[in-house]
C-alpha positions as CSV (number, residue, x, y, z in Angstrom):
1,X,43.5,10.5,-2.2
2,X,42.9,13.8,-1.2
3,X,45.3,15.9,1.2
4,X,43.7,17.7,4.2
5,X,44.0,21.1,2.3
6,X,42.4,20.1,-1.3
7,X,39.8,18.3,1.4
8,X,39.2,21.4,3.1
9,X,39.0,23.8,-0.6
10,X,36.7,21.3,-2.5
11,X,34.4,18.9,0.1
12,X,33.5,21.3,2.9
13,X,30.7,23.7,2.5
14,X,31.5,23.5,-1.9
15,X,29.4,23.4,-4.6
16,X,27.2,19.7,-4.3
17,X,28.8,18.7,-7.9
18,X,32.3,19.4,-7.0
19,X,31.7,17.9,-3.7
20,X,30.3,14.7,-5.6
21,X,32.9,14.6,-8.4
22,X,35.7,15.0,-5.7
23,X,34.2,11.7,-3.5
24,X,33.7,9.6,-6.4
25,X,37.2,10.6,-8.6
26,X,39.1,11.5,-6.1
27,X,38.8,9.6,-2.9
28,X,37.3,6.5,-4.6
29,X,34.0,6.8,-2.8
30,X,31.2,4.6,-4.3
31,X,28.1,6.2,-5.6
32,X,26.0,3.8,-2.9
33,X,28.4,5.9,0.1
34,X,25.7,8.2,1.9
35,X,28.6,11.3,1.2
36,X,28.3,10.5,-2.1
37,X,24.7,9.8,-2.0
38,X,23.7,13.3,-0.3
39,X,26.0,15.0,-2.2
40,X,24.6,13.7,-5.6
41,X,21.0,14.3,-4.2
42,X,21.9,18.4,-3.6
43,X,22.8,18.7,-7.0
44,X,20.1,20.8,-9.0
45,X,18.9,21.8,-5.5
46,X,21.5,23.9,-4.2
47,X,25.0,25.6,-6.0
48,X,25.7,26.0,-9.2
49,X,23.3,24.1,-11.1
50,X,20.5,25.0,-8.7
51,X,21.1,28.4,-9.4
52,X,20.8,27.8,-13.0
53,X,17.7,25.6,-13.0
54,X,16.3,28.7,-10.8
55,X,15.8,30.5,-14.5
56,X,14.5,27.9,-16.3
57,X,11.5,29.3,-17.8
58,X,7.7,27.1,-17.8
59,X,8.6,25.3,-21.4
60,X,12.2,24.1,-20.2
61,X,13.9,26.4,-22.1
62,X,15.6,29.9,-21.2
63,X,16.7,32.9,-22.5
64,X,15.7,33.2,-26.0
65,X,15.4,36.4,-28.6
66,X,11.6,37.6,-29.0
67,X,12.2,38.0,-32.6
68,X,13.4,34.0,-32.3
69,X,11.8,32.3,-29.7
70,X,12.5,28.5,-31.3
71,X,16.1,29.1,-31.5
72,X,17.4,27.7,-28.5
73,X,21.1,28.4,-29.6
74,X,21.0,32.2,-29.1
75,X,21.4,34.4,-27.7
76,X,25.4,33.3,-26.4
77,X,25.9,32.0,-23.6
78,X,22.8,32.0,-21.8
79,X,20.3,30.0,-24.3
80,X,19.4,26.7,-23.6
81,X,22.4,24.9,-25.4
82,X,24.7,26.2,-23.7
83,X,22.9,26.3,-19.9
84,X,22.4,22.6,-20.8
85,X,25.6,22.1,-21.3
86,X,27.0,23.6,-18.0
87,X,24.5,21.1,-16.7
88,X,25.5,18.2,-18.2
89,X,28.8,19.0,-16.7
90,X,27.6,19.6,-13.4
91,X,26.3,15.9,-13.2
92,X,22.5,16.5,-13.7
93,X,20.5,14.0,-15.5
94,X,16.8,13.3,-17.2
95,X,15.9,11.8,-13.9
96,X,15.4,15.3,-12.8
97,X,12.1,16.6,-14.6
98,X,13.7,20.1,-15.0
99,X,16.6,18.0,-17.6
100,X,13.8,16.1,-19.3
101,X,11.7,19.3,-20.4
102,X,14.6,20.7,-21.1
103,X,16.2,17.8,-23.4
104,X,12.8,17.1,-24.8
105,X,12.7,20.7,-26.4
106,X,15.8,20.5,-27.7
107,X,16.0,16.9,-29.1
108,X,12.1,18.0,-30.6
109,X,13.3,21.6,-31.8
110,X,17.0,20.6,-34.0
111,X,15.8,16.5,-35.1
112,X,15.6,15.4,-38.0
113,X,13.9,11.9,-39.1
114,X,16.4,10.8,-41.7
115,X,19.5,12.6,-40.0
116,X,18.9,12.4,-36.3
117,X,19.5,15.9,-34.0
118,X,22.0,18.1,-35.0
119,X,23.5,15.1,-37.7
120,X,21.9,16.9,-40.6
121,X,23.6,18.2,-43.4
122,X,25.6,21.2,-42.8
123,X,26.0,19.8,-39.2
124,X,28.9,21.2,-37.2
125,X,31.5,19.4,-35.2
126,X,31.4,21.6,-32.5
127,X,27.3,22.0,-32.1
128,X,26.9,17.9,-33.1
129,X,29.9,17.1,-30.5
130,X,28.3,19.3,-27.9
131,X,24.9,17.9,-28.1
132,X,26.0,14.7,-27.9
133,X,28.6,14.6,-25.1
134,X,25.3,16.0,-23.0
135,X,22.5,13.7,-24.7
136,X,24.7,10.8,-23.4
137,X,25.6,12.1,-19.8
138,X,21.9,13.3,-19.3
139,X,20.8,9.8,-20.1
140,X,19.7,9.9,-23.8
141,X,22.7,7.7,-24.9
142,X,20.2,5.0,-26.4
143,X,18.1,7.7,-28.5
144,X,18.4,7.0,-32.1
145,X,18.6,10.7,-32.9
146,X,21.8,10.6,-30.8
147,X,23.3,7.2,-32.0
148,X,22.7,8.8,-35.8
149,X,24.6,11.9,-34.4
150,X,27.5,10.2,-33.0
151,X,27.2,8.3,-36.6
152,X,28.1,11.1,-38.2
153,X,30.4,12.7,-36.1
154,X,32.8,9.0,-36.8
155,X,31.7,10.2,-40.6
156,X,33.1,13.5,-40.0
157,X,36.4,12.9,-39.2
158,X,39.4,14.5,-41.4
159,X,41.6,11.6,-43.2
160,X,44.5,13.1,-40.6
161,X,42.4,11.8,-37.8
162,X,40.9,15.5,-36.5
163,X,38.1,17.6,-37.0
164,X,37.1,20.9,-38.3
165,X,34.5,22.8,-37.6
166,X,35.0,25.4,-40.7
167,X,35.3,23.7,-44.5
168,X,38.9,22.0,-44.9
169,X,40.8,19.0,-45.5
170,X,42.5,18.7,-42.3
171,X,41.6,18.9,-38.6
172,X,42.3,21.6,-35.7
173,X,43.1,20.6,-32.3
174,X,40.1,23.4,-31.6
175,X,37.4,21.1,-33.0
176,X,37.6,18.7,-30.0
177,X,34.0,18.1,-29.3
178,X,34.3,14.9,-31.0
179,X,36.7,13.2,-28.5
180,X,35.0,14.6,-25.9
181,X,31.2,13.2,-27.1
182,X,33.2,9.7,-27.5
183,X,34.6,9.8,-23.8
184,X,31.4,10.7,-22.7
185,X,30.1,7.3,-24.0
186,X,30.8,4.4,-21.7
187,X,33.2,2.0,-23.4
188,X,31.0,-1.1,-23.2
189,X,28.5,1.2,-25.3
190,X,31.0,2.7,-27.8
191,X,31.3,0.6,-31.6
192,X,34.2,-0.7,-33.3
193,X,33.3,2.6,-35.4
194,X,33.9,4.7,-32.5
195,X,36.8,3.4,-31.2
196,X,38.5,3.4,-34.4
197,X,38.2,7.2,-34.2
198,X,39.4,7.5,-30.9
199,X,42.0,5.9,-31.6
200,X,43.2,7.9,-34.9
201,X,41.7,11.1,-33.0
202,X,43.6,10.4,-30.1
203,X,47.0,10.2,-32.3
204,X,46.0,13.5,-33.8
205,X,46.1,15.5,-30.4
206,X,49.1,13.5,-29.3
207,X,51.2,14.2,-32.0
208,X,50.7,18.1,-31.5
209,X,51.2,17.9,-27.8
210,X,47.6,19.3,-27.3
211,X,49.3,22.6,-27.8
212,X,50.5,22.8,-31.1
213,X,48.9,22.9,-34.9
214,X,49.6,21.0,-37.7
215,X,52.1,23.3,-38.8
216,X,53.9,23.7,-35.3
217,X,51.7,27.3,-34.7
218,X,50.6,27.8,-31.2
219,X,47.6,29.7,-30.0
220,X,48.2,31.4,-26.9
221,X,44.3,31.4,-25.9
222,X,45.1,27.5,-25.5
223,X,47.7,27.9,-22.9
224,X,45.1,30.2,-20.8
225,X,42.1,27.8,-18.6
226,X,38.6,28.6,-18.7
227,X,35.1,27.6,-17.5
228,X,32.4,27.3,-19.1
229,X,34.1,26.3,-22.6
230,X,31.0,26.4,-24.7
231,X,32.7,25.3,-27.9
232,X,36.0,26.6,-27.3
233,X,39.3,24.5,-26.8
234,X,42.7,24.5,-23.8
235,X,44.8,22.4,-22.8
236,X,43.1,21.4,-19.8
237,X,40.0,20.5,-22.1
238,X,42.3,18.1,-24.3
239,X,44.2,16.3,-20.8
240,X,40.7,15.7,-19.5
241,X,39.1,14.1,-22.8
242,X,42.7,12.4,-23.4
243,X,43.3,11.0,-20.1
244,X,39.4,10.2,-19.9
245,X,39.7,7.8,-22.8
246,X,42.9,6.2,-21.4
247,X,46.4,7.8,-23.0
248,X,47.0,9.5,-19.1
249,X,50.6,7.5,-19.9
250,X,51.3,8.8,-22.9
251,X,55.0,10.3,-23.3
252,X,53.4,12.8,-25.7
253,X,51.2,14.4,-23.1
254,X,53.9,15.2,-20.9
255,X,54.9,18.7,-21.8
256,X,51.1,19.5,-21.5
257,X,50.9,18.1,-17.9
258,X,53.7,20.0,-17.3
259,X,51.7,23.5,-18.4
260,X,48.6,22.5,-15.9
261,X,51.3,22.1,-13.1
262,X,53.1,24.9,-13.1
263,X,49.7,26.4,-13.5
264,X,49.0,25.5,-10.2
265,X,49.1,28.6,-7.1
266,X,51.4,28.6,-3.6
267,X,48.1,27.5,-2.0
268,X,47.9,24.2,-4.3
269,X,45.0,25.4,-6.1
270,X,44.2,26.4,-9.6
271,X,42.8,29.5,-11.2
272,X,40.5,30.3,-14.5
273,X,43.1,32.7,-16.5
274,X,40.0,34.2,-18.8
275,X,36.5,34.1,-19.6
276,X,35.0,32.8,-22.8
277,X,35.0,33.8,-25.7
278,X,38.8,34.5,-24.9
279,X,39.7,35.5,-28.4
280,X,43.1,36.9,-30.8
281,X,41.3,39.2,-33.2
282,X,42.0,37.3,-36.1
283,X,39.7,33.9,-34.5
284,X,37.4,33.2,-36.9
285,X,34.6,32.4,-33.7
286,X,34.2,36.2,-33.2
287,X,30.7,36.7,-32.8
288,X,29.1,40.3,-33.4
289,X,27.7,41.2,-30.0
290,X,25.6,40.9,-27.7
291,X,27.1,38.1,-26.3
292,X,26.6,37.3,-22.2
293,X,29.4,35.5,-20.7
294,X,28.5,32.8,-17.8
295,X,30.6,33.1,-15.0
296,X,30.7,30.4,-12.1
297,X,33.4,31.4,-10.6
298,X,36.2,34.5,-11.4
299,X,39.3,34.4,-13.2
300,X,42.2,34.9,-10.7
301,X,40.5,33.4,-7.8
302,X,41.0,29.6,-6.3
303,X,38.9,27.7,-8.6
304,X,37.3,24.5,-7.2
305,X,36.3,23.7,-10.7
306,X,39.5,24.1,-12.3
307,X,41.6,22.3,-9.7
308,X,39.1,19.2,-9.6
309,X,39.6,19.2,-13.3
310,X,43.1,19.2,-13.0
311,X,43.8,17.2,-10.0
312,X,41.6,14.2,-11.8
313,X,43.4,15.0,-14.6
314,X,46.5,14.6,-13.0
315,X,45.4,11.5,-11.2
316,X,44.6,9.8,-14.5
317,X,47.9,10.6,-15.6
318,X,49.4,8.9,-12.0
319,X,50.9,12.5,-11.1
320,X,48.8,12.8,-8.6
């Protein structure tokens, strides 16, 4: 449960879908409890997603190039994948009208017949990972353009157990979109396919710690916390698809639960450390500008986003 303070930082007068997360994850509300209920019901109304639903244009969609006015992916981060993505996050779902234009134009714009959306060939992890960890928490979880994509995202895997989102033989902890598309799929729903590659996916992250590469390298962007993550990884994005699907008790993920607690302030809260894309120069994700950063909140502040991550995190791992 909740102390007084966290009560105070993340239920009272907060964003509706930190409000909502924090009842149901945190103080083991049920979704039928009315603070639950009104809480869920603000959500696309008011905060964070209500803000972003604000500059949805006519078609769904929003910020596009005039030269490209199809591509939904650009310009970074304010196109529709990646707003859609924030929203997925932020508990909306295609029983909101806004989500199903929205969905619609992007399942209608990047499907293929044969291959299914964003499953065609020279498909990336981290675009195929992303669209379906949101398909499935907006609701589109039965679509056989998103069943074909998680199909091929099981296909994808490395013979080491990760994923890549660049040509090689081996994975990177920073292709993690797959595990995070598979916790996003309720377990009664997931195939023997799937949970084979959880399981072999969750052994890859385990066995580096969630810190460290295959050759023991570290990455000091994965130490730092950020929100949005678009397509980027940290270690609080590998304890919250890890403990998720189940290893919160995992010896192995101790030294990383031991980062996001130290990372926690005097006042009991936590703080983004930097804003995506939150590069060394060498990353081979630099993109040439412009690129338009989304900010909820700022690094350095108290961050209700980042300590309800990490307090559920923390709760999964029964540190609370």
């Amino acid at each position: 449960m909740l102390t007084a303070h966290d009560r105070r930082f993340l239920l009272h007068r907060t964003d509706p879908s930190v409000r909502y997360f924090a009842l149901r994850d945190l103080c083991d509300r049920r979704e039928g409890d009315s603070p639950v209920r009104a809480a869920r019901a603000e959500i696309g109304r008011k905060g964070w997603a209500g803000e972003i639903l604000s500059l949805q244009e006519p078609a769904g969609t929003w910020a596009t190039y005039r030269e490209e006015p199809n591509n939904l992916y650009l310009p970074k981060y304010t196109s529709t994948n990646f707003l859609l993505l924030v929203l997925s996050d932020l508990g909306m779902t295609r029983s909101d009208p806004r989500i199903r234009r929205a969905a619609t134009a992007l399942l209608d714009r990047w499907s293929d017949p044969d291959e299914g959306v964003w499953g065609q060939a020279g498909a990336e992890t981290c675009i195929t990972g992303n669209g379906v960890r949101m398909m499935v928490r907006f609701g589109y979880g039965d679509d056989p353009r998103i069943r074909r994509a998680i199909d091929w995202l099981v296909s994808a895997q490395k013979s080491d157990g990760g994923w890549h989102c660049w040509r090689s033989r081996t994975g990177t902890l920073a292709a993690w979109e797959a595990m995070a598309a598979f916790a996003a799929i309720p377990p009664e729903s997931r195939s023997a396919a799937v949970v084979r590659a959880i399981e072999r996916g969750a052994e890859f992250y385990l066995e580096r710690g969630l810190l460290h590469e295959t050759d023991g390298s570290t990455y000091e962007p994965w130490w730092r916390l950020h929100y949005p993550t678009h397509y980027y990884y940290d270690v609080l994005v590998g304890l919250d698809f890890l403990t998720a699907l189940g290893y919160g008790s995992d010896r192995r993920l101790r030294p990383a639960l031991r980062l996001l607690e130290r990372k926690r302030g005097k006042d009991g809260w936590w703080r983004l450390d930097s804003v995506q894309p939150d590069l060394e120069e060498t990353d081979p994700y630099h993109h040439p500008p412009p690129l338009y950063p989304v900010l909820l909140e700022y690094p350095g502040e108290p961050s209700r986003w980042a300590t309800l991550a990490a307090l559920r995190v923390l709760r999964r791992a029964g540190r609370s």
